[in-house]
Structures are given as C-alpha cells and as structure tokens.
Backbone bond lengths (Angstrom), bond angles and torsions (degrees), N, CA, C in turn:
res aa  C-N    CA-C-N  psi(-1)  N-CA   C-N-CA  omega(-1)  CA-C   N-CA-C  phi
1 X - - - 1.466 - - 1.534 108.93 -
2 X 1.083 102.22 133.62 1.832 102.96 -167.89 2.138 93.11 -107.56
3 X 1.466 93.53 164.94 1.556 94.36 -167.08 1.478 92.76 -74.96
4 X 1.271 142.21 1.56 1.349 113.80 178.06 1.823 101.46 -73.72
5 X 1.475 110.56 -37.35 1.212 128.54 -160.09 2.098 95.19 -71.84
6 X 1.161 120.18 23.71 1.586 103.46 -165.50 1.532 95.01 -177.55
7 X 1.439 90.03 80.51 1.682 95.81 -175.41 1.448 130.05 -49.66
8 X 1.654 101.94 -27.50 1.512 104.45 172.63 1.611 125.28 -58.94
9 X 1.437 111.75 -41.11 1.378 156.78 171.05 1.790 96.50 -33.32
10 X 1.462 87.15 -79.41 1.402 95.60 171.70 1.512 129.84 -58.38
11 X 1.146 125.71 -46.73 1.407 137.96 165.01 1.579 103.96 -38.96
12 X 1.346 136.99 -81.40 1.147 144.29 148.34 1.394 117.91 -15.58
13 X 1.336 134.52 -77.34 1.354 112.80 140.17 1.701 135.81 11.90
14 X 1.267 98.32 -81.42 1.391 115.49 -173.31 1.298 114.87 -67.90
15 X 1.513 127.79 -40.78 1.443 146.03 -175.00 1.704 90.17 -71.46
16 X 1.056 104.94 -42.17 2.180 98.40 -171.11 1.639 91.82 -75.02
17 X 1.249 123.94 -36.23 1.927 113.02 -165.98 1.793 77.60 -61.93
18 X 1.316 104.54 -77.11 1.364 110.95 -168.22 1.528 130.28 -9.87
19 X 1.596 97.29 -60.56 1.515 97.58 174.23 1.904 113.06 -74.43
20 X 1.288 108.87 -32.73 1.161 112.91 174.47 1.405 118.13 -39.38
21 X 1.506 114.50 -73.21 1.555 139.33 162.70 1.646 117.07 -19.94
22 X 1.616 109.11 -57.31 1.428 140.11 176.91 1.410 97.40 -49.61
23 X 1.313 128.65 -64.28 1.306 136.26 -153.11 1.663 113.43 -78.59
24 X 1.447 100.79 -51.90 1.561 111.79 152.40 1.226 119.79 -24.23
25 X 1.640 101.89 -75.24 1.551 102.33 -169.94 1.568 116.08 -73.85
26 X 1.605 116.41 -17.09 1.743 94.52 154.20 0.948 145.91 -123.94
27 X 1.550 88.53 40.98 1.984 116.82 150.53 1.328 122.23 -69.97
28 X 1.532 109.47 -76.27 0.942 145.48 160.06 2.039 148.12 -78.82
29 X 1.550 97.57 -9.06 1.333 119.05 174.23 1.949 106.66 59.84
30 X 1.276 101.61 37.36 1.502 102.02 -175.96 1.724 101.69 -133.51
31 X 1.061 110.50 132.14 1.575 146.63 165.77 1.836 96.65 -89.17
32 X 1.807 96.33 117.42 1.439 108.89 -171.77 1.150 121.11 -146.66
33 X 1.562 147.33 137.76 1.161 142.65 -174.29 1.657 109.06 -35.68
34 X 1.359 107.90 155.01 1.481 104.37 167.45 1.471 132.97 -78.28
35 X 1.475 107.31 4.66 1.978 124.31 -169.41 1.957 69.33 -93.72
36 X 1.473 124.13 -62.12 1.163 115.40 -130.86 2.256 104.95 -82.87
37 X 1.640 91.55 0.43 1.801 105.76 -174.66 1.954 81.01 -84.26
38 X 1.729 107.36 -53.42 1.525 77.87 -166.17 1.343 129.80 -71.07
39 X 1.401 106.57 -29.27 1.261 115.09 175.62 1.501 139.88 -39.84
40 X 1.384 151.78 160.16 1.432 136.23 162.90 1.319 104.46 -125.05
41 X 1.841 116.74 141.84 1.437 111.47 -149.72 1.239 72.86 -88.24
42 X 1.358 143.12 -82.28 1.393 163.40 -162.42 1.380 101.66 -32.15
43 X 1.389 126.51 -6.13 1.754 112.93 -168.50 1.232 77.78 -126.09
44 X 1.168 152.46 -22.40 1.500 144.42 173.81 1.448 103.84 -59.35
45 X 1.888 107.47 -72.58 1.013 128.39 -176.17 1.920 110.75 -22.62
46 X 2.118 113.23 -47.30 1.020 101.49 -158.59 1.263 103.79 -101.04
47 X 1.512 123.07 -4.69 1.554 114.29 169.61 1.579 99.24 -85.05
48 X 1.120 140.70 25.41 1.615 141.10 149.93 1.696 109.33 -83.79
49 X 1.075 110.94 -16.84 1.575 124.68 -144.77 1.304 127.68 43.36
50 X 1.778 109.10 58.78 1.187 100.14 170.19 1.381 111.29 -98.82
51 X 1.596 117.27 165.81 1.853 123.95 179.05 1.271 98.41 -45.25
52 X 1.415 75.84 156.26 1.807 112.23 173.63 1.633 118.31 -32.43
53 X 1.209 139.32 110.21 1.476 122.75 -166.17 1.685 129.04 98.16
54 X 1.147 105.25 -38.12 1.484 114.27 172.62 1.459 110.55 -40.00
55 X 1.532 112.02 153.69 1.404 117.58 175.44 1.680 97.17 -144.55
56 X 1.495 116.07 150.25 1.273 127.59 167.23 1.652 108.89 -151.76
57 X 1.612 101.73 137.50 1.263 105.26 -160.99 1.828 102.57 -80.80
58 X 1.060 102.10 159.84 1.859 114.14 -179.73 1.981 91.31 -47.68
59 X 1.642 129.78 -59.09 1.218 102.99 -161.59 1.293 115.86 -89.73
60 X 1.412 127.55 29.33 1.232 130.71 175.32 1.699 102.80 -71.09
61 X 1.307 115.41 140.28 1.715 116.61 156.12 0.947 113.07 -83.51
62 X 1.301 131.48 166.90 1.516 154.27 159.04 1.584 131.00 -151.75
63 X 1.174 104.82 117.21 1.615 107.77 -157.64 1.758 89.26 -121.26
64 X 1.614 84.20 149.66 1.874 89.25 177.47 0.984 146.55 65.18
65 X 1.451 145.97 -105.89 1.252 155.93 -171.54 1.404 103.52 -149.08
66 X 1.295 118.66 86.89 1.362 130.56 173.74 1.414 122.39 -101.08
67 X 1.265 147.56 109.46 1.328 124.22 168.08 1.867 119.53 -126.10
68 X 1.293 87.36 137.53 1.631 101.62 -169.08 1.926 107.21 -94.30
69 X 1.401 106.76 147.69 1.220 108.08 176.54 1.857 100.56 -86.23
70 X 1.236 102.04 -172.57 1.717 110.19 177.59 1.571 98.69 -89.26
71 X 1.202 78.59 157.44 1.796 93.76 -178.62 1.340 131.40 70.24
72 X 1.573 114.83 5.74 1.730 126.46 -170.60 1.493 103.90 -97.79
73 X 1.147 85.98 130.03 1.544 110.78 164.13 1.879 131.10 -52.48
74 X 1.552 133.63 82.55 1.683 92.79 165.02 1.111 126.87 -121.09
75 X 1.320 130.57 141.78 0.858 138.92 -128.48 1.889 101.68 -98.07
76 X 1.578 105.46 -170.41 1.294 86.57 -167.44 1.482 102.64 -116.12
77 X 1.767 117.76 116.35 1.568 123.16 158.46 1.540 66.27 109.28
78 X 1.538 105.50 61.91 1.478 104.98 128.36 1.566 127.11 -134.80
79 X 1.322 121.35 -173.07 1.013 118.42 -158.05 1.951 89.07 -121.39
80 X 1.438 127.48 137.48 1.390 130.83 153.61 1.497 109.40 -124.40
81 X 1.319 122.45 101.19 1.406 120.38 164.97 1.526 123.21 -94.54
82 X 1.601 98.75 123.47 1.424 94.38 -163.21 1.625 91.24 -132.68
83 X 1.451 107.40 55.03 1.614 115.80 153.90 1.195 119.86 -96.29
84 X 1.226 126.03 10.25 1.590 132.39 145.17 1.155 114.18 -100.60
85 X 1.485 140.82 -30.43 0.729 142.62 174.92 1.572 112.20 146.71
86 X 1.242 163.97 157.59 1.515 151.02 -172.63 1.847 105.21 -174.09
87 X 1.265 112.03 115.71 1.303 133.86 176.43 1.432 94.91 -123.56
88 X 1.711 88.97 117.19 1.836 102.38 166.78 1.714 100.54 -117.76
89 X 1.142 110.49 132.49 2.075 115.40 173.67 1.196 120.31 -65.78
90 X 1.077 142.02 -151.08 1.466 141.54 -166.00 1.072 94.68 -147.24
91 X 1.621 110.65 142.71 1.343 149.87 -175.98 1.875 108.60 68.33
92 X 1.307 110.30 45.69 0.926 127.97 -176.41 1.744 118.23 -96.30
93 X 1.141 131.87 146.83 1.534 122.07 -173.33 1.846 95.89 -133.79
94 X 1.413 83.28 105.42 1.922 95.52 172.62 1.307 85.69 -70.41
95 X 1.311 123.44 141.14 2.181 130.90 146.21 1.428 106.13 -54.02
96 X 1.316 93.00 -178.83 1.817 122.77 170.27 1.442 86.48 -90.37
97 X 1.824 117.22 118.97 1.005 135.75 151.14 1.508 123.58 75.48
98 X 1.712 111.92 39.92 1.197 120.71 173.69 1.310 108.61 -92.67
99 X 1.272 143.16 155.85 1.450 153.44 169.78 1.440 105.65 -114.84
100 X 1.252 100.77 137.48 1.269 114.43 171.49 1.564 118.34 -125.53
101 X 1.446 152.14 100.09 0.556 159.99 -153.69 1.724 119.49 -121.35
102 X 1.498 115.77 130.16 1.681 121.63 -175.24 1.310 83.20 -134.16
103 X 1.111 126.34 63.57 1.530 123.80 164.04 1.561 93.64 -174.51
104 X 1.709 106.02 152.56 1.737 121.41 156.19 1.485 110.73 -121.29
105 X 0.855 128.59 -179.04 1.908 129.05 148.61 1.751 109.18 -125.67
106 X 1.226 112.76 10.83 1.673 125.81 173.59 1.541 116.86 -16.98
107 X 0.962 86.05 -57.26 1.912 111.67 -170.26 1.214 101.33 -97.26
108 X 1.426 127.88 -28.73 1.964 101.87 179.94 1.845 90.45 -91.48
109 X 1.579 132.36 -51.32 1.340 107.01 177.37 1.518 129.25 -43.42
110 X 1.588 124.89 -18.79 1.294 123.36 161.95 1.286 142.11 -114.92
111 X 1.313 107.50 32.20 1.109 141.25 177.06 1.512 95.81 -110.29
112 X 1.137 119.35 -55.75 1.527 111.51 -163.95 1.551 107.73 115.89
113 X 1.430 110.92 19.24 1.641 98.12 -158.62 1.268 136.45 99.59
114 X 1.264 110.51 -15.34 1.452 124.22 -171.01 1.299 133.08 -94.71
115 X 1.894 104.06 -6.81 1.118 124.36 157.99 1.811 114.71 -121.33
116 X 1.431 110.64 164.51 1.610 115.55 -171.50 1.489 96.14 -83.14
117 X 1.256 122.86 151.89 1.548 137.71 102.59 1.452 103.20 20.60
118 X 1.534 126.44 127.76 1.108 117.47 -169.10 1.600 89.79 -125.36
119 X 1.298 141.18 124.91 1.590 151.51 -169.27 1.247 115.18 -107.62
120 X 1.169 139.79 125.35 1.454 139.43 155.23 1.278 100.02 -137.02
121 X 2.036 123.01 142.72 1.334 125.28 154.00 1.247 106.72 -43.45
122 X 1.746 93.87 163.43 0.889 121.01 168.68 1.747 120.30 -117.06
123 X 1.028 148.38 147.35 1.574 134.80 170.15 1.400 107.73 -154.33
124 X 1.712 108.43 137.55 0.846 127.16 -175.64 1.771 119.78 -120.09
125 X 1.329 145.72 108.23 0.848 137.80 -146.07 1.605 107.33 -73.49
126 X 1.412 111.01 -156.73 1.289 123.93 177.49 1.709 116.48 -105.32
127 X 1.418 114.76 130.62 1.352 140.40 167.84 1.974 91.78 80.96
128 X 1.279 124.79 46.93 1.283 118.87 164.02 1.941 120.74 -83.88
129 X 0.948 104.73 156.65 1.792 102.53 172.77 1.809 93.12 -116.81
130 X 1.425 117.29 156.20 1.071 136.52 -160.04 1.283 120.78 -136.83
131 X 1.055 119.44 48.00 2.065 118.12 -164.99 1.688 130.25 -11.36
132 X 0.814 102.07 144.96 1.640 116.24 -170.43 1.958 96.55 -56.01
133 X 0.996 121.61 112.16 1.533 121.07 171.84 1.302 106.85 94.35
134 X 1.190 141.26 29.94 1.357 133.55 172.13 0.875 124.02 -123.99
135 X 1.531 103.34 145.08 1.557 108.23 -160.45 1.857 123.67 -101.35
136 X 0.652 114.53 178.86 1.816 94.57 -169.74 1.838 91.30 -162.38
137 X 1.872 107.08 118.76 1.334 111.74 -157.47 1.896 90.93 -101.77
138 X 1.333 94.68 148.09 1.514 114.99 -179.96 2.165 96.12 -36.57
139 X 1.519 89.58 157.34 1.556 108.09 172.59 1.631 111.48 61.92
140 X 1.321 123.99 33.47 1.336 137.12 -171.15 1.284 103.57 -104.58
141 X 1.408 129.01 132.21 1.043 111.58 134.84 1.724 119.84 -141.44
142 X 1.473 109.72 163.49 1.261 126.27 -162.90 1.131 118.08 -124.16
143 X 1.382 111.34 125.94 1.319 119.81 -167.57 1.790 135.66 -72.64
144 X 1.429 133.95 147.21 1.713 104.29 -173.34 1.973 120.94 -42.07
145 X 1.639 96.96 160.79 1.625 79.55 154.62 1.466 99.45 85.68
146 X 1.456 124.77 -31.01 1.611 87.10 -177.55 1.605 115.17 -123.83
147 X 1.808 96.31 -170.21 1.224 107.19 -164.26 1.444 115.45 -130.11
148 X 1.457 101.58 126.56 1.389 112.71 -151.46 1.846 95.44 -111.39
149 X 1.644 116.10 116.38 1.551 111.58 -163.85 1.652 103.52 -84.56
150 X 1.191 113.21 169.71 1.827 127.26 -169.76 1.255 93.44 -58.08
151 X 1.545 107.35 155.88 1.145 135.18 165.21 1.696 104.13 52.32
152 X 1.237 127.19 54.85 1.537 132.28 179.93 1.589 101.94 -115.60
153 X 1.403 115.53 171.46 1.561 111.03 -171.22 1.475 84.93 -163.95
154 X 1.682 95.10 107.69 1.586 122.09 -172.50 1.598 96.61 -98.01
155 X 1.627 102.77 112.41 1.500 115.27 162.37 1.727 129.13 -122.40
156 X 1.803 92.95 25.04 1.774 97.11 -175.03 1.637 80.26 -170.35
157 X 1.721 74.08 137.43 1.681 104.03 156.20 1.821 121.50 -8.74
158 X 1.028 132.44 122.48 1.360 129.74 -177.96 1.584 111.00 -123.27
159 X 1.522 134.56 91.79 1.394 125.20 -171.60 1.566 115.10 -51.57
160 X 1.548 98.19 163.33 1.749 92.29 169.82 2.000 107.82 -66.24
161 X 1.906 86.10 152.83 1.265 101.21 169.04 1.832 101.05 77.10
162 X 1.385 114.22 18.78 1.630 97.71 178.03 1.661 83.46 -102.02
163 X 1.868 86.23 163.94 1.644 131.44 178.90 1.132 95.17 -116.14
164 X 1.549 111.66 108.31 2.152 112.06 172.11 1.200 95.80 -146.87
165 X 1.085 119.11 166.10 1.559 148.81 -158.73 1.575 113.20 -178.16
166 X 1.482 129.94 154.54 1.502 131.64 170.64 1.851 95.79 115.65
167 X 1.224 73.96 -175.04 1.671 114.09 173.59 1.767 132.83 -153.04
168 X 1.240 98.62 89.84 1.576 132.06 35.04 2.213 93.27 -98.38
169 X 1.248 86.27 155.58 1.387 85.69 156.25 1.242 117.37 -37.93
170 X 1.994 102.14 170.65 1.047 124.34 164.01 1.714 111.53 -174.40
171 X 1.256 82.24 171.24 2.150 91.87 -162.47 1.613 92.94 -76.11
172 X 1.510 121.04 113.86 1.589 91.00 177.85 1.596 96.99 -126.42
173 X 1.693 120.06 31.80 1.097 110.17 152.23 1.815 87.59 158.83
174 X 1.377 125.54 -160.56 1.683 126.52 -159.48 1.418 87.38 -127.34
175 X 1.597 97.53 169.39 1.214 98.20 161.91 1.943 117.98 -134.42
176 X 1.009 138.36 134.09 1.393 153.01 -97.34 2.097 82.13 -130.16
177 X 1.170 116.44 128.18 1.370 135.49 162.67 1.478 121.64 -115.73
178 X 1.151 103.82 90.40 2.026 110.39 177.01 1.701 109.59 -65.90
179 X 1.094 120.64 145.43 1.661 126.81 -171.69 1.845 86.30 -81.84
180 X 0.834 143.07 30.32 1.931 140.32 148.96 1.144 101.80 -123.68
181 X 1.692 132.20 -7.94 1.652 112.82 166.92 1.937 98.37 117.39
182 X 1.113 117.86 -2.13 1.289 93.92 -167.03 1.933 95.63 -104.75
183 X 1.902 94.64 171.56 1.731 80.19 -147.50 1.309 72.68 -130.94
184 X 1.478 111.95 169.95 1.489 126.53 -154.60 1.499 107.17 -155.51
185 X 1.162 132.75 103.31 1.635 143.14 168.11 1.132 116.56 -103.26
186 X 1.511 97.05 111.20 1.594 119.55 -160.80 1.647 100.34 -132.53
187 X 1.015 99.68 132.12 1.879 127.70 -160.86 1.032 110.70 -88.43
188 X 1.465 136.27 100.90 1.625 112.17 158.55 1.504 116.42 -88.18
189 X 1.263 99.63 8.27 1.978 89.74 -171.43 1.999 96.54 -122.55
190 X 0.709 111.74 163.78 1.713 119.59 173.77 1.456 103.48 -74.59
191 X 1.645 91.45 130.05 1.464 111.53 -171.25 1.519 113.43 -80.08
192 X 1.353 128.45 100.90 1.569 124.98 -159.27 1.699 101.51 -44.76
193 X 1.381 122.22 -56.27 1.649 105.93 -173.85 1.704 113.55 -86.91
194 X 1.650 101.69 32.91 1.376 95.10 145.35 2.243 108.51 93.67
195 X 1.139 90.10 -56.99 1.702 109.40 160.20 1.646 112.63 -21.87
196 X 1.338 119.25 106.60 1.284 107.50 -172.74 1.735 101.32 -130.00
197 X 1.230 116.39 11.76 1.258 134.25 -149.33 2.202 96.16 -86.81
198 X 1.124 105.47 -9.96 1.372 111.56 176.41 1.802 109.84 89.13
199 X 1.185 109.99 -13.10 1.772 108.56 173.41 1.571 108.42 -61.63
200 X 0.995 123.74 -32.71 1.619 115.05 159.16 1.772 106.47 79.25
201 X 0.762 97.63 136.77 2.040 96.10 -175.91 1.240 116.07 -28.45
C-alpha cells in the first residue's frame, strides 16, 4: 500500500516534510528536497569513513574506494568515482555537480566490448576548491591549494597553488596564501570574461 493509497500515511507524511522544511529554513534559511531534510550530511559523511568534519549531501554518488579528508565539503549532484581509486584532502569544497571520475569505458564502447574499462586513481590534494560542473578525467592528479573555476574539464596533472579554468583546463595563473589566511588569485593569462580585479572565478 503506497501513502497515496492510506490517507493517514500520507497526512503524517506531509506534517513530518512540513516540520522538517520549517526547521531547515530557520536554521539555515534553505528550502530542500525531502531525501536531503531527512538525511544527515555529517552522519553520511562518517559511515563513508570520511575525516573528522566532512559533509556529503544525500544525492551525491559514490562508487568504490573513495576517501575524504576532514573538513571537505560535497556538494549536492555530484559524482565521486572511486573505481580506480579516489583520494580527496581535507578542507576541500567539492561544487554543486562536479564529477569526478577514475574510470572511462572508451575502449570497451568501441570495441564492442572486447576491451575493459580503462582505471587510473584519482587524487586530489588538500584545501582545493572545485567549480560547480566540472569534470575531472581518471589518472589526474591535483596538487594542494588550488582552484579549479566552474564548468572546467581537468585532463592533466595540476601543481599545488595553480589558478585553472576551461576545457580542457589550463594554468591561467597561482593562487597566493598570506601567513593570517587570506588568499589571493592572481592571473598571468587574460581572464576570458574580462575580470581582472583578482576575485578569480
């Protein structure tokens, strides 16, 4: 019997989103799916075994062998594939809707099947930002410190402290760590929308 079929069911239902929803929004001032009111990011986060602090939202995936540092962010309607393997650092902020991927099917979709799944880790250093929509291709890795802008598609090595953005990426300048914490994105290449002001994507 489904709750449409059991009006009480449903009623009850609705009164728990309700208060759920209510409480949300004056915690936090956010209006949120109902998987993501019942859910707890932080109790998800630690039956994954990620560090101390981590949060991952209810529609995030996770495939494989993933491991998160403490204090990282993921965000919600992303993808972590860790069937190659996937190390993310701590104090890290996955976006809304980046993929991360340690796997292709390149060679078995054109083959016909006749070849495997091709796997390489993935690693992601410590205290990086990750843009909203970007994708990040198996056998990558990225160095601490940086910041990777929306909608970019990481297919090579990225040192610590780089500023990249595009598709495929590219290095289009560092990013700057003051000994009190404040951070600095500084350009060596021309900023396509023009922005030269150092706020950086």
């Amino acid at each position: 019997m489904t709750a449409h079929e059991d009006p009480a069911l449903l009623a009850d239902l609705q009164q728990l989103h309700g208060f759920l929803a209510e409480r949300m929004q004056g915690r936090w001032q956010r209006d949120l799916p109902l998987n993501e009111l019942v859910g707890d990011r932080w109790q998800r986060a630690s039956r994954l075994g990620f560090g101390e602090g981590a949060s991952i939202y209810d529609s995030a995936c996770v495939f494989g062998q993933v491991a998160v540092g403490a204090h990282t962010w993921i965000g919600p309607f992303t993808v972590l594939d860790g069937s190659g393997g996937l190390r993310i650092g701590h104090h890290c902020s996955i976006s809304s809707g980046v993929m991360i991927f340690s796997h292709d099917t390149v060679a078995w979709a054109v083959s016909g099947g006749r070849q495997p799944a091709a796997r390489a880790p993935v690693a992601i250093g410590d205290r990086c930002y990750i843009g909203s929509q970007t994708v990040i291709a198996k056998g990558v890795t990225i160095g601490d410190g940086c910041v990777i802008g929306a909608c970019s598609f990481v297919n090579r090595d990225l040192p610590s402290g780089s500023l990249a953005y595009g598709s495929p990426a590219r290095i289009s300048g560092r990013v700057e760590l003051s000994g009190n914490g404040e951070v600095r994105l500084v350009h060596h290449l021309p900023d396509p929308s023009g922005d030269r002001s150092g706020t950086g994507p």
